[in-house]
C-alpha positions as CSV (number, residue, x, y, z in Angstrom):
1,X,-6.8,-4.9,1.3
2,X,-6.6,-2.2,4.0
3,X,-8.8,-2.9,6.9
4,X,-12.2,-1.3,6.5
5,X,-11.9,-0.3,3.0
6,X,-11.8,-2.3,-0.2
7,X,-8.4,-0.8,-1.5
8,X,-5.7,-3.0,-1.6
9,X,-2.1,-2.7,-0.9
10,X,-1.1,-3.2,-4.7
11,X,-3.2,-0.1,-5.3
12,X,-1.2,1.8,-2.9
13,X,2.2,1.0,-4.0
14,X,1.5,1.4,-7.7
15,X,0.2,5.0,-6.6
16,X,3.1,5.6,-4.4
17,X,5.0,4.4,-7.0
18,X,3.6,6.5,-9.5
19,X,4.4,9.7,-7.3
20,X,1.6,10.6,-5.7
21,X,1.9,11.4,-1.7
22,X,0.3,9.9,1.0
23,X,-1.7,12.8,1.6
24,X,-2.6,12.8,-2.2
25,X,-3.9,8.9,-1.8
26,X,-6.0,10.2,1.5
27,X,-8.0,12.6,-0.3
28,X,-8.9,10.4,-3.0
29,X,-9.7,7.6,-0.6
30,X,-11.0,9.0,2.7
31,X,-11.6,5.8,4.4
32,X,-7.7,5.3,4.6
33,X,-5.4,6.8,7.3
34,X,-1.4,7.3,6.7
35,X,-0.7,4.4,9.5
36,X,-3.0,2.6,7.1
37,X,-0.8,3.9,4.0
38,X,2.5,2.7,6.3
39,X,1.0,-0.4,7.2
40,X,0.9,-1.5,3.9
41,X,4.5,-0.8,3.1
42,X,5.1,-3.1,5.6
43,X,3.2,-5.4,4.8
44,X,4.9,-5.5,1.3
45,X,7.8,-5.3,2.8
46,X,7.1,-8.7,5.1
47,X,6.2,-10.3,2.0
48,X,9.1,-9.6,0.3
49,X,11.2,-11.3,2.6
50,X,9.7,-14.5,2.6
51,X,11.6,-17.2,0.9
52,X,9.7,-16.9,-2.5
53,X,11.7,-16.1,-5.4
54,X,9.7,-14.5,-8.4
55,X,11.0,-14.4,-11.5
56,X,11.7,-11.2,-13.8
């Protein structure tokens, strides 16, 4: 989840990946900020380079 809100980072990169802009997933969700939006790219990102392999 993103600090202080109850949106979680899966939420954000299916929207993301979905198209919509940062600023689009701001004004639906007011609570967040864009370092909040960046922080949980990275976040993904960290997790993604653990050494877990999933399969496909």
């Amino acid at each position: 989840m993103i600090t202080g809100t109850r949106v979680t980072v899966e939420l954000i990169l299916e929207k993301l990946a979905a198209g919509e802009t940062v600023e689009q997933i701001i004004d639906e969700h007011p609570r967040i900020t864009k370092e909040g939006v960046y922080a949980a790219l990275a976040f993904a990102s960290e997790a993604l380079r653990a050494d877990v392999v999933y399969p496909t």
